[in-house]
C-alpha positions as CSV (number, residue, x, y, z in Angstrom):
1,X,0.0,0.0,0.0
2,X,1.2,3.7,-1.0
3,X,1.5,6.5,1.3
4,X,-1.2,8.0,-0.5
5,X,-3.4,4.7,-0.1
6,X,-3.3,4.6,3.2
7,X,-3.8,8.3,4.0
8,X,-7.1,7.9,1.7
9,X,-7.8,5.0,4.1
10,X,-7.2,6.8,7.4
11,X,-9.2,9.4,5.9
12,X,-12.3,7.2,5.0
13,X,-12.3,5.8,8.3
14,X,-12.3,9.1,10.5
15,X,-14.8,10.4,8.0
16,X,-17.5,7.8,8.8
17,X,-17.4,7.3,12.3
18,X,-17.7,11.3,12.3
19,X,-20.6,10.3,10.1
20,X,-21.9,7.8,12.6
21,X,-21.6,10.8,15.2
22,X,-24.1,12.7,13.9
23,X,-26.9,9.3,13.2
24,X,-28.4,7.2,16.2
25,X,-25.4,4.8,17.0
26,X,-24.7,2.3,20.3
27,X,-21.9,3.6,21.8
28,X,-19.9,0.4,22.5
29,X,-20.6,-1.0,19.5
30,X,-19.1,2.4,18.1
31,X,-16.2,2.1,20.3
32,X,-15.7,-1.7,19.4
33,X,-15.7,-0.9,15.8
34,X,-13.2,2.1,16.8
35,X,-10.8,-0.7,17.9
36,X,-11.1,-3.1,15.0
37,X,-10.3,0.1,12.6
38,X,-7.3,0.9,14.9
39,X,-6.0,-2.6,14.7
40,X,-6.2,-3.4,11.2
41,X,-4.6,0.6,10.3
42,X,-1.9,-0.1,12.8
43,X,-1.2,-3.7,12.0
44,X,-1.5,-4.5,16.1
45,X,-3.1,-7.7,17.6
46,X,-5.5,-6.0,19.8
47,X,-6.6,-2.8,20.9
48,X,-9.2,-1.7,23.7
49,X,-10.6,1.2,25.5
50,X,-10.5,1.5,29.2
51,X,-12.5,4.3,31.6
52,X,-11.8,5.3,34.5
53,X,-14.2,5.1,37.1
54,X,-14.4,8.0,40.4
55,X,-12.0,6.3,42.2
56,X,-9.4,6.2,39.1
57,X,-10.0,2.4,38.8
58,X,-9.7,1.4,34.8
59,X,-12.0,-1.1,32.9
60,X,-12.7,-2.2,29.6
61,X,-15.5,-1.0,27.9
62,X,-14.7,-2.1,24.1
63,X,-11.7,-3.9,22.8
64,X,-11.3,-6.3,19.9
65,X,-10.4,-9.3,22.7
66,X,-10.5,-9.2,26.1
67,X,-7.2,-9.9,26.5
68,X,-6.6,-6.4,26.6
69,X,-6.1,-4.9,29.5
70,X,-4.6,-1.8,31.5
71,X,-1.7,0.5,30.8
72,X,-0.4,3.4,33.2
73,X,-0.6,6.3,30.8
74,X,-4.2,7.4,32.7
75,X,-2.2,8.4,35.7
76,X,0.8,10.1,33.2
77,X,-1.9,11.6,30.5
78,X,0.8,10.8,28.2
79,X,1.4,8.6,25.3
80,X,3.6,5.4,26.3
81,X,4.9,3.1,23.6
82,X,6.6,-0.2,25.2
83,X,8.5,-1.5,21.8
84,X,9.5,-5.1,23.5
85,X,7.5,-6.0,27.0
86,X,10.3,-8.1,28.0
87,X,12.3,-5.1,29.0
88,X,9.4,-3.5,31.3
89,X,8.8,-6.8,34.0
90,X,10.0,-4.2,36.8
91,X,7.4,-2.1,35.8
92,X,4.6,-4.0,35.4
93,X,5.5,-6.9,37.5
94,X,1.6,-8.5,37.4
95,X,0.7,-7.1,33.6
96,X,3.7,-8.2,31.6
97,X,3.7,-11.7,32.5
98,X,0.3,-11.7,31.5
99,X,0.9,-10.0,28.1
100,X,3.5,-12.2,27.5
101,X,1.1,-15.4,28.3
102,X,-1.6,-14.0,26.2
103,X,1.1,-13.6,23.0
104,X,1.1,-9.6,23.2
105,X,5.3,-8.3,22.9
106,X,4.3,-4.5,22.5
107,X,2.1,-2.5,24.1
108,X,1.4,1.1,23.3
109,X,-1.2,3.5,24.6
110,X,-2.9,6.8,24.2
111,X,-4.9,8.9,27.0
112,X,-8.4,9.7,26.5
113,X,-8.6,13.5,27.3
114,X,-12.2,15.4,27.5
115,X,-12.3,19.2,28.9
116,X,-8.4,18.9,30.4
117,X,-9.3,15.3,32.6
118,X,-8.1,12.3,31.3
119,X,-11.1,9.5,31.2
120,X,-8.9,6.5,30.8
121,X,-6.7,5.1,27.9
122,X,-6.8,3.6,24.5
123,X,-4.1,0.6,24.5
124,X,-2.7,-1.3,21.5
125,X,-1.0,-4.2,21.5
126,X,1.0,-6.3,19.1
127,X,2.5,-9.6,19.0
128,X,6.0,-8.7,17.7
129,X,8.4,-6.2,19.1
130,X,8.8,-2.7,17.7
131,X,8.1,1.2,18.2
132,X,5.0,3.5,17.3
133,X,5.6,5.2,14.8
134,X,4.8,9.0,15.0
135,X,2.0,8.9,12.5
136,X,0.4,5.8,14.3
137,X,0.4,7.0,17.2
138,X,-1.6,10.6,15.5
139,X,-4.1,7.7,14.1
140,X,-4.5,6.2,17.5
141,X,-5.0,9.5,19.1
142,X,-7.5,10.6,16.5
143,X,-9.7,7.9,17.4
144,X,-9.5,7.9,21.2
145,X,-10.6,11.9,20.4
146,X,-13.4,10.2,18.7
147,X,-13.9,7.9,21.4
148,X,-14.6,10.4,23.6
149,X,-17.1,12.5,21.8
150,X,-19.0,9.3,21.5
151,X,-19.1,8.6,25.1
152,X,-19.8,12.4,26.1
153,X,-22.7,12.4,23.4
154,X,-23.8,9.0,22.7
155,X,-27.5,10.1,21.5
156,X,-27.4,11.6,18.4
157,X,-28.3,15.1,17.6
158,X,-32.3,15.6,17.4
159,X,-34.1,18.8,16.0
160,X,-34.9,19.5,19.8
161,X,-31.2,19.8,20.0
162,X,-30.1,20.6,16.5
163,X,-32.1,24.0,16.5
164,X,-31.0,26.1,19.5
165,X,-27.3,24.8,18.6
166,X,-28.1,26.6,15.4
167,X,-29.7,29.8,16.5
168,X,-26.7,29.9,19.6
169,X,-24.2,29.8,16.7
170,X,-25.4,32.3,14.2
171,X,-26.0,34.2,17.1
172,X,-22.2,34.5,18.0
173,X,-21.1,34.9,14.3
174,X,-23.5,38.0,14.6
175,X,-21.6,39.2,17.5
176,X,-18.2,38.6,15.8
177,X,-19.7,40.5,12.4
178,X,-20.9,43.3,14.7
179,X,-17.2,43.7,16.7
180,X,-15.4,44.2,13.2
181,X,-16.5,47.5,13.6
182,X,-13.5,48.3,15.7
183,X,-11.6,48.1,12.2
184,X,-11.7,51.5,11.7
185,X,-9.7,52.4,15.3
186,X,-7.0,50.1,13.6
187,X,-7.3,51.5,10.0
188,X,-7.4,48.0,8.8
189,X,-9.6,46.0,6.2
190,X,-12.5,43.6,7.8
191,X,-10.5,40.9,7.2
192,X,-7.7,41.9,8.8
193,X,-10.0,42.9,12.2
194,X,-11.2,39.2,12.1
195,X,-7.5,37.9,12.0
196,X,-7.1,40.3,14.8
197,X,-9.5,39.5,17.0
198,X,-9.3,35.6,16.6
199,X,-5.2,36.0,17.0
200,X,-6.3,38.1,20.8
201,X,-8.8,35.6,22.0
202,X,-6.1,32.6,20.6
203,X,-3.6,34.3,22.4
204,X,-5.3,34.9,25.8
205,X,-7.1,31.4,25.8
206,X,-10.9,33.2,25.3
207,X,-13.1,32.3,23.0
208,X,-13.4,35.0,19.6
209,X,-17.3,35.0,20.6
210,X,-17.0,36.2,24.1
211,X,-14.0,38.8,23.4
212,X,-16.2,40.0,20.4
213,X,-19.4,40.2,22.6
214,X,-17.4,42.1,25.1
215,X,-16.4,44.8,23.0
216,X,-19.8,45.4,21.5
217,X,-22.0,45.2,25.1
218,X,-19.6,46.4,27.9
219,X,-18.8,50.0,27.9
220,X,-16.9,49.7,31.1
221,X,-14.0,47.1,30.1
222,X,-14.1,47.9,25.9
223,X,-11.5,51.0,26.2
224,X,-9.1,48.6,28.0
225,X,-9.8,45.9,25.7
226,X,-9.9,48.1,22.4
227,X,-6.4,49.3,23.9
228,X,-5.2,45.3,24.4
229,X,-6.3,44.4,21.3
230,X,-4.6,47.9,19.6
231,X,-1.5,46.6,21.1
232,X,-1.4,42.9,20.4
233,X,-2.3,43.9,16.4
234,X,1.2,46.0,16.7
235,X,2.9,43.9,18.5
236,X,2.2,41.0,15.2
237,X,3.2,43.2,12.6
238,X,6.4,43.8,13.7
């Protein structure tokens, strides 16, 4: 298989569980269709998801065997790639002896992150020694982000829910229209004010909606902010 081939096949896989998103789905069937996928683009044995519960306990909620089984990178919320098991007894004194029983030689894994908390961890696992490679791992963390919008959303979208999404969004585009107006303090085109005002909000970790409904409703705070904003626009030219 080409490069391209199997970027076209990465593709077409993220594109229709994305699909599957937005349709009534089950969500461990989803997730265990998740892990097949991620086995058979990785070339691994097995791969699983596991969730924490409140007291930080893992379990498996969908894998492609139940052989798989738990990995430490919940409690790192870091990637960890083991290229040969035999080398990490000391480390997992119970798990490898396990892994090397059930046929697995390297385990890999990616954390399952949702609002800045890590909800448990994505594990691969192959039957012959060797690394993750940087583009696998991407893959793997791709669908673990997938993962978790299925488990935070699991019904699908209704109209009920559909239509004051909607109306919420054109309703901050509206705000961020209205806030362009502040081009003309800049001397600057409306394109360049967007630019502006999304390169602020990026850069101060708000959201372009609420800095843009800021300077169009609060009269108190917008000379401060108008003068922020003036200075961060200079400040990126030079």
């Amino acid at each position: 298989m080409t490069e391209h081939e199997r970027q076209t096949q990465v593709l077409n896989v993220v594109g229709s569980f994305v699909d599957r998103l937005l349709v009534d789905f089950d969500v461990v069937d989803l997730l265990t269709e998740l892990t097949e996928s991620c086995a058979e683009l990785l070339d691994v044995a097995a791969a699983g998801f596991l969730l924490a519960d409140a007291f930080g306990k893992l379990s498996l909620l969908a894998a492609t065997t139940e052989q798989a089984r738990d990995l430490d990178c919940y409690a790192t919320g870091e990637p960890i790639s083991v290229a040969d098991v035999h080398f990490a007894a000391a480390r997992w004194p119970v798990f490898v002896p396990a892994a090397v029983n059930a046929g697995f030689s390297a385990l890999h894994a990616v954390p399952m992150r949702a609002a800045g908390d890590v909800l448990g961890t994505f594990g691969l696992f192959g039957v012959r020694p060797g690394a993750l490679a940087d583009g696998d791992r991407l893959i793997a963390q791709t669908l673990a982000h997938i993962a978790c919008v299925a488990i935070l959303q699991e019904q699908a979208p209704t109209p009920a829910t559909i239509i004051p999404q909607l109306r919420n969004a054109f309703s901050s585009r509206i705000v961020v229209e209205q806030a362009k107006g502040f081009r003309e303090i800049l001397d600057v085109s409306i394109d360049e004010a967007f630019k502006v005002l999304r390169g602020y909000s990026r850069a101060h970790g708000e959201h372009l909606t609420d800095v843009a409904r800021r300077l169009m409703t609060d009269r108190y705070t917008r000379p401060v902010l108008v003068a922020a904003i003036t200075e961060f626009a200079a400040g990126s030219q030079r």
